[in-house]
C-alpha positions in Angstrom: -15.2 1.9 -8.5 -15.4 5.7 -6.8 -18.5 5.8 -4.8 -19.5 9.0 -2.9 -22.7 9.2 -1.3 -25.0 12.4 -0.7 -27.4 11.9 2.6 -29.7 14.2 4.4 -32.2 13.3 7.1 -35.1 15.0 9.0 -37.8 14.3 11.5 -41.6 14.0 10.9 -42.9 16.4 8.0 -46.1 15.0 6.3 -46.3 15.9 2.7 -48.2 14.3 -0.3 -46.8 13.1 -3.7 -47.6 16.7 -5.0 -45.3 18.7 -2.3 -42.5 15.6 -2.7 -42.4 16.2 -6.8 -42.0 19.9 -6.5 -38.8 19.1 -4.2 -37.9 16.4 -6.4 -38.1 18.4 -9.4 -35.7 20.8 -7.8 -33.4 18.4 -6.7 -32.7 16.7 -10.3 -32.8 20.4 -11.9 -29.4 21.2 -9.7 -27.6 17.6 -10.4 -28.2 18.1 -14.4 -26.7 21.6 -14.2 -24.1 20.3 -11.8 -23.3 17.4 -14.1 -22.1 18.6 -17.5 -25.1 16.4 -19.4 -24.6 13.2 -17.4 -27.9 14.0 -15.4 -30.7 15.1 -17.9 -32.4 11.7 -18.5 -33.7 10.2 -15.1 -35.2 6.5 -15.3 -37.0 4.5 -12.4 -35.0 2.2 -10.2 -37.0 -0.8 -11.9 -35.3 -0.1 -15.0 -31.7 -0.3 -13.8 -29.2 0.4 -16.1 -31.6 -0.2 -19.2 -31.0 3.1 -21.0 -34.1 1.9 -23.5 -36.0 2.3 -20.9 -39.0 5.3 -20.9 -37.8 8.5 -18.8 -39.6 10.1 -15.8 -40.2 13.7 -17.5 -38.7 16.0 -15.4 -41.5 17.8 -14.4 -43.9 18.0 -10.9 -46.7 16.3 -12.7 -44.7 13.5 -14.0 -42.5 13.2 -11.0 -45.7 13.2 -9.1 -47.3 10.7 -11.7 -43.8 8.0 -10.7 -44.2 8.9 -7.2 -48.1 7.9 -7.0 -47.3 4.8 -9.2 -44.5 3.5 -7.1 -46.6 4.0 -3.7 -49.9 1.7 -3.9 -49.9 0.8 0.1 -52.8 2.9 1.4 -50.3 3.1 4.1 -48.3 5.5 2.5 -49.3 8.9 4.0 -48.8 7.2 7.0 -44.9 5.5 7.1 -44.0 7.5 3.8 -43.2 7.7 0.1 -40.4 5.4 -1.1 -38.8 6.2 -4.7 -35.4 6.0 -6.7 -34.7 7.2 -9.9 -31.2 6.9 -11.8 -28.9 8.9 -14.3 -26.3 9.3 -16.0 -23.6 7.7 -18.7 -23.0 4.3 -17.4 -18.9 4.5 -18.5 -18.7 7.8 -16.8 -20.8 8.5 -13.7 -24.3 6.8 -12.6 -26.7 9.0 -9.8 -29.1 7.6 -8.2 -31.7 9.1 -6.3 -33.8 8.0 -3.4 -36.1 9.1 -1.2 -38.0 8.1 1.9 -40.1 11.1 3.0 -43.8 12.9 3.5 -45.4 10.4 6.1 -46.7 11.3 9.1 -45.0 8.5 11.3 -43.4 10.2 14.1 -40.4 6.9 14.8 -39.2 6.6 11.0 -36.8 9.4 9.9 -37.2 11.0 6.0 -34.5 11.0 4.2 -32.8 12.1 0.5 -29.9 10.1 -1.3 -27.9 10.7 -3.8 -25.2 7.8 -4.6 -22.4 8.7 -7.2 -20.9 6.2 -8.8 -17.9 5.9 -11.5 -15.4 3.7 -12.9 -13.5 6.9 -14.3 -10.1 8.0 -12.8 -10.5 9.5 -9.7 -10.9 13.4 -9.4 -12.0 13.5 -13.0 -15.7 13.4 -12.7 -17.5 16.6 -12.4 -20.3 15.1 -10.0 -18.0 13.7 -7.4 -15.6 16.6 -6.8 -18.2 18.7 -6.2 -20.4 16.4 -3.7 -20.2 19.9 -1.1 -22.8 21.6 -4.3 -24.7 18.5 -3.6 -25.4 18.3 -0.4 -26.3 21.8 -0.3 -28.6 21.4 -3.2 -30.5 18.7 -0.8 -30.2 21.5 2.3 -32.5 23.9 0.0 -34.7 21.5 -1.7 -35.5 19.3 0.9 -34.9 21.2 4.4 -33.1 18.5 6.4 -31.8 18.6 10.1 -28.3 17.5 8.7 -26.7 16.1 5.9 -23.3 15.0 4.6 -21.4 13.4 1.8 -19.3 10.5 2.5 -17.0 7.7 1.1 -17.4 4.2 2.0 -14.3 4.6 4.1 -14.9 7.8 5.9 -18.8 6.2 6.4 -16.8 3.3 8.0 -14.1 5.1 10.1 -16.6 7.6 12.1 -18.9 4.9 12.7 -16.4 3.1 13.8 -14.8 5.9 16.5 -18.4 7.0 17.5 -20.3 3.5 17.6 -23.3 5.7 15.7 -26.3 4.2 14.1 -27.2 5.0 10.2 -29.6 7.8 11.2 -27.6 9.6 14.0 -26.3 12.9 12.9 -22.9 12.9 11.6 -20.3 14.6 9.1 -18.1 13.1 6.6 -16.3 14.9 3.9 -18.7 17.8 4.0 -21.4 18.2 6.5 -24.4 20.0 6.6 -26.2 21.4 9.9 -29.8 23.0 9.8 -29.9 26.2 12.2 -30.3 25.3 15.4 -27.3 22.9 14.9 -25.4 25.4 12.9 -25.9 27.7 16.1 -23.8 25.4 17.9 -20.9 24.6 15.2 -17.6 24.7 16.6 -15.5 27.4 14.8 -12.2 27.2 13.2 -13.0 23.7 11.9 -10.5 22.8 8.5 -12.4 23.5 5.8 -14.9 26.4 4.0 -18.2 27.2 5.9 -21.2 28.1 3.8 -24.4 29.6 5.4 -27.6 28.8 3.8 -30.4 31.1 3.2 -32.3 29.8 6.0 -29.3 30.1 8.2 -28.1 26.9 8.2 -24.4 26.1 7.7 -22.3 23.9 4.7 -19.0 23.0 6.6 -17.0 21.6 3.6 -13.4 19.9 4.1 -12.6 19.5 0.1 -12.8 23.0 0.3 -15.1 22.5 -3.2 -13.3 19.6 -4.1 -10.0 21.1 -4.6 -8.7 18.6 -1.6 -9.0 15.8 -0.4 -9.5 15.4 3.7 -7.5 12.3 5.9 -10.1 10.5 7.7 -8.6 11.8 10.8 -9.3 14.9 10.2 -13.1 14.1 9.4 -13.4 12.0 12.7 -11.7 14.8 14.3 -14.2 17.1 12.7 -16.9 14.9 14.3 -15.0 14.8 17.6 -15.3 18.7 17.8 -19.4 19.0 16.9 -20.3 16.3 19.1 -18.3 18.4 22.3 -20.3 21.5 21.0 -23.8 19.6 20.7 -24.3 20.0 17.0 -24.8 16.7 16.5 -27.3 15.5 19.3 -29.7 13.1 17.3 -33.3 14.2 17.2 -35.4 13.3 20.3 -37.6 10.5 19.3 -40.6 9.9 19.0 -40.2 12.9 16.3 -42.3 15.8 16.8 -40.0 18.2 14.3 -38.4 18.0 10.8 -34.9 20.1 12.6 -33.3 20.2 15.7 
């Protein structure tokens, strides 16, 4: 099975189920343009892989309305808002999304996921090649201090190199840096750069999934951030969503 996964991460930023949907909304809006139909219909994680299953309706309110039903703890504004909803066309491509964000904890970092999954051949699903569009669909929706989009492989071989734990920043195929990171990007790095709206920066080695990047060159990729300081994890406890 192809797997690619889609990750951004931020520091504190309370939020309640309301602000969450609206960002949620936004989020599955770009993956069912991006995905040629297989992301239209998005179900909760309870109901894995039952298409029968009832839909989440695609709007604030009834994001909102899974969000609020799925978080019970009166805890929850506190360490955070955990939900997952899937998609997709189970003998082509499956998304899942996940989120872990909008609590006020300063010690536990928020966080977006999107995991793409596919028995198809590889390079022919629509989703996966362009994992780069994804990640920078999370930058705007969500804000994040850094993102990337990874294989199991390239997960595996800069964790390896760097000795890194699963929240410190890092790149994989693509990488994603919020501004004050993007302010201290090395240049020349193999791949396209993208600047964001908000002046953050897309640093993409599948140069929008036209190739495909050696795992050398994506630790060496890391390499050169970490000697410019882009990737300095987040002083902790948290007192901002970016670096």
């Amino acid at each position: 099975m192809l797997s690619v996964v889609v990750h951004a991460l931020w520091g504190v930023r309370a939020e309640d189920p309301g602000q969450l949907a609206e960002r949620w909304v936004g989020t599955l809006d770009g993956l069912a343009e991006f995905g040629s139909g297989d992301c239209t219909t998005w179900r909760g994680a309870e109901s894995e892989d039952d298409l029968s299953a009832a839909p989440v309706e695609r709007v604030a309110s009834g994001v909102r309305a899974y969000v609020e039903r799925t978080n019970t703890e009166p805890d929850a504004p506190y360490i955070g808002y955990t939900s997952s909803l899937w998609s997709g066309r189970l003998e082509t491509v499956k998304v899942t999304v996940g989120i872990n964000a909008g609590g006020s904890a300063n010690r536990v970092p928020d966080s977006c996921v999107v995991a793409l999954e596919s028995t198809a051949a590889p390079g022919s699903v629509e989703l996966i090649n362009r994992s780069s569009d994804v990640l920078q669909l999370l930058a705007g929706c969500w804000g994040p201090d850094w993102g990337e989009a990874y294989s199991r492989e390239e997960f595996r071989a800069v964790k390896t190199e760097f000795g890194l734990r699963a929240t410190a920043p890092r790149g994989g195929r693509s990488v994603y840096l919020s501004p004050g990171r993007a302010a201290l990007a090395a240049e020349g790095l193999p791949g396209t750069y993208t600047r964001t709206a908000t002046g953050g920066l897309l640093v993409d080695l599948t140069r929008g999934g036209t190739a495909q990047p050696s795992v050398e060159s994506i630790v060496e990729m890391n390499r050169e951030l970490h000697a410019a300081g882009a990737l300095e994890p987040l002083p902790v406890p948290f007192d901002r969503a970016t670096f």
